[in-house]
N, C-alpha and C positions, 0 to 999 in steps of 0.2 A: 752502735745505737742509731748513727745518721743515718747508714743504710739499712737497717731494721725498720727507720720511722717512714722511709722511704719506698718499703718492697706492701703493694696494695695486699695480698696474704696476712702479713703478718700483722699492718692497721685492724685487717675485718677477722683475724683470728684475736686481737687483744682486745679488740672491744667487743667481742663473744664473751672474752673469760671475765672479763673487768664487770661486765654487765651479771654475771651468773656470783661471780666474789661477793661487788656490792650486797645482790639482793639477800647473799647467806650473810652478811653482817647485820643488815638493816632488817634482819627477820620479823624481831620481836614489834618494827615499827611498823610491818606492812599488815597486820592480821592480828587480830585480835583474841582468837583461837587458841587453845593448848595441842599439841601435834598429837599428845597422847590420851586429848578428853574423848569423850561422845557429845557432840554437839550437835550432832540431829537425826534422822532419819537414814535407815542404813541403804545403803548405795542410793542416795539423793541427787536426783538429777543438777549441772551446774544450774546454781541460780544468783540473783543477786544477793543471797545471804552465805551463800557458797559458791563461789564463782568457779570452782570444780570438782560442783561434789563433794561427795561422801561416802568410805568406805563400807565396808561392809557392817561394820559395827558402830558407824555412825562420825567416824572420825573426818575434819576435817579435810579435804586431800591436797590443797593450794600450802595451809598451815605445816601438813607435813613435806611437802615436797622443798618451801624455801629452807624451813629445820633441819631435813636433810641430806640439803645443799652441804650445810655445816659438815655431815660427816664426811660425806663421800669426796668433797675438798679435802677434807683433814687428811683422810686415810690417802689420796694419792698424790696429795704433795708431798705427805710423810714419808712416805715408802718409795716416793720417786725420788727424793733427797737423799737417802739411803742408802739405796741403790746406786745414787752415783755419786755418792761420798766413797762408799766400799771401793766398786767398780774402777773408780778414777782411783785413786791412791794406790790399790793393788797392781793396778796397770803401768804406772809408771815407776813404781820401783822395782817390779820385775824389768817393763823395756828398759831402763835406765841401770839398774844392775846388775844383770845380766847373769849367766853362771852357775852356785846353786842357787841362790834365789829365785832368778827368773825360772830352774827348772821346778821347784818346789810350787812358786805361787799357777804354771802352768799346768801343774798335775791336779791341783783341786780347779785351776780353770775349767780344765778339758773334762773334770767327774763331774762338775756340776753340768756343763752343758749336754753332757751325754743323757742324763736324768732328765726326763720329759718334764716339763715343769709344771703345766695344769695338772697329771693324774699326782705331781707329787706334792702339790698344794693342796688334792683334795684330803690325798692321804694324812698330812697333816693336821687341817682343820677337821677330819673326823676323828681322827687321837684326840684331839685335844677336845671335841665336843662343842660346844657354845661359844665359838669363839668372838670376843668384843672387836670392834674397828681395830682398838689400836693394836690387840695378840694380831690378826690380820696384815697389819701394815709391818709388824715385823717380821712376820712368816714372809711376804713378800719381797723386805731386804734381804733378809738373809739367803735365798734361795733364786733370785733372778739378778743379782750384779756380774758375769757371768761374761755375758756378752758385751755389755759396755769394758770389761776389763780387757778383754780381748781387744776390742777396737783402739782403749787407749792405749797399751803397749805396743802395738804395729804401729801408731802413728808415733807414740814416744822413741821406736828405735830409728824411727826416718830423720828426728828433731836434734837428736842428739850426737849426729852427725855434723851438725851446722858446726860455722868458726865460731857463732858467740857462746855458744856451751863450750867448743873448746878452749877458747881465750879465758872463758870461767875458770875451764879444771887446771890452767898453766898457771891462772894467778892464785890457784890454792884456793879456791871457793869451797865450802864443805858439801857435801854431797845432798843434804838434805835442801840447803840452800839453792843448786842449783834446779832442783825439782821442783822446787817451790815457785820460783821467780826467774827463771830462764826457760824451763820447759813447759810448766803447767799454761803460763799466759798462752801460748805458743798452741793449745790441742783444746783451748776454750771451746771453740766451733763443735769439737766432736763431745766434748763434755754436755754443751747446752741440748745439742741433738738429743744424746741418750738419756738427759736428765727429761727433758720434753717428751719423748718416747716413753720414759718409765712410767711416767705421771697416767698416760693416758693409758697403759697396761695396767696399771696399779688399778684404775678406777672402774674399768671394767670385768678387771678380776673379781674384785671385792664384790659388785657388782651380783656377778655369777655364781661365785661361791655364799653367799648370802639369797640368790634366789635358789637353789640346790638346797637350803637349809640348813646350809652348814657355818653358818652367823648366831648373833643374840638377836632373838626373834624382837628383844627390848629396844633393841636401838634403832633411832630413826635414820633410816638414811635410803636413798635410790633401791638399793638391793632389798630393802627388806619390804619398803613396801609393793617390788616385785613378785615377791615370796606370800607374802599377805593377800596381795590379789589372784594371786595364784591358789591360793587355799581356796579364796571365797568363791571360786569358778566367775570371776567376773566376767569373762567372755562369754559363758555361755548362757549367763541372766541378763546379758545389754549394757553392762555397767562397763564402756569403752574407758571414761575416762579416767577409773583407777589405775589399769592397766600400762593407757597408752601415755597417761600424763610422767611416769619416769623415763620408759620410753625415748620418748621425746627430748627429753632432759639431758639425756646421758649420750645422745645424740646429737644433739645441740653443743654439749661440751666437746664430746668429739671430734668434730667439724672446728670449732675454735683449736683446740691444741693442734688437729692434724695442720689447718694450717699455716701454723705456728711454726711447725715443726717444717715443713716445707720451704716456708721464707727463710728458716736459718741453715737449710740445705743447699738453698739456689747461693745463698751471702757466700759460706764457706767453701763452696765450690765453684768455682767461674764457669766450669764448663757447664751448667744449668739457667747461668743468667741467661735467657734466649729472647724473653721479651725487647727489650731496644733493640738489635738484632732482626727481631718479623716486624714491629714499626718500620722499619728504617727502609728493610726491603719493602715492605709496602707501599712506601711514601714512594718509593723508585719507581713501582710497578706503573703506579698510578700517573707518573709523571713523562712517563715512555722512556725514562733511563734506565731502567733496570731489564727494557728488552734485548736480545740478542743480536 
């Protein structure tokens, strides 16, 4: 965490996300608005009774963008969690036991990653038709932990080589134990990575697949009122900021996880620390010792 509070990425990535949280808890205090009334004049330019807008049908657009906020957080924290709850656990009891295990949990590994996962997400949410945030966030556990398992098993077989898992398995530690508390602490870095990685695929899945129409057209969230303004042709009647204000949002969050996810890349890997490193050179350059 000291070197997390430390690396300048990952300060201007958590107070992206911390700032986007907040305002989806503090919703109901910022606006006054129902996300799903008519509260004025359809595609109402921002004003000061609407500070952006109004959809097509009169709705709010600030009202529904903080509301949501609420989903589109839910569904990708949900499904990023998920994801690397499966991902992580399957991973390391494959690297860790080896055998048929490891060859059984690597056969459904290697099916699901062969299986393109957007055509087979859409296929999915069009079987099942209207699907809510949360069928969403599960269709995306189930179906993208995959990769993160893979990752953790190559780095669980590298871990499990060390003497303090061996010192473990000599003094009889049970085998669930030492997966738990000798190897798990030990592949955190690659865990936070893919759970940070999941998050921001989850969000722009959901995202996509809800402006494709293949969501509950009922629920508020980023993707739908994509989908919404996409019905209402709002580009092509001037109404910019139905459109560009999720946009923006889901971009905004992006930018904060990406580089989130970056700071906990450079931490876990030394050979990406480079910053102190071109300082340093720097300082040389400038001082005439670092000429030749």
């Amino acid at each position: 965490m000291k070197a997390l509070l430390r690396n300048r990425k990952a300060l201007v990535g958590l107070v992206i996300i911390a700032f986007i949280v907040l305002v989806a808890i503090a919703a109901p205090l910022l606006t006054q608005y129902d996300p799903a009334a008519r509260t004025g004049r359809p595609h109402q330019p921002p004003s000061l009774d609407h500070i952006l807008g109004t959809t097509r049908i009169g709705q709010d657009v600030f009202a529904r963008l903080i509301y949501g906020a609420r989903t589109s957080l839910a569904v990708g924290f949900g499904a990023g969690l998920l994801i690397t709850l499966v991902g992580t656990a399957l991973g390391i009891i494959s690297g860790y036991r080896g055998g048929k295990t490891d060859e059984i949990i690597s056969f459904f590994t290697n099916m699901v990653l062969v299986v393109p996962n957007l055509p087979l997400l859409l296929v999915l949410a069009a079987f099942i038709g209207q699907a809510s945030p949360l069928v969403i966030a599960l269709i995306l556990g189930a179906t993208s932990w995959a990769w993160g398992a893979r990752v953790t098993r190559a780095e669980t077989l590298s871990v499990k080589q060390k003497d303090f898992v061996k010192s473990a398995e000599m003094m009889g530690e049970p085998q669930w134990r030492i997966m738990t508390f000798e190897i798990f602490p030990n592949v955190i870095s690659i865990v936070g990575i893919n759970f940070i990685g999941s998050v921001i695929f989850a969000i722009i899945t959901e995202a996509t697949l809800e402006f494709l129409g293949l969501g509950d057209p009922r629920a508020i969230s980023w993707g739908t009122m994509l989908y919404n303004a996409q019905k209402a042709s709002a580009l092509s009647v001037g109404a910019w900021w139905d459109i560009l204000t999720p946009c923006v949002a889901l971009a905004f969050l992006g930018i904060g996880m990406s580089l989130l996810n970056f700071a906990v890349d450079e931490i876990a890997n030394p050979r990406l620390r480079t910053g102190n490193h071109l300082k340093r050179w720097s300082l040389l350059v400038r001082t005439g010792e670092g000429r030749l």
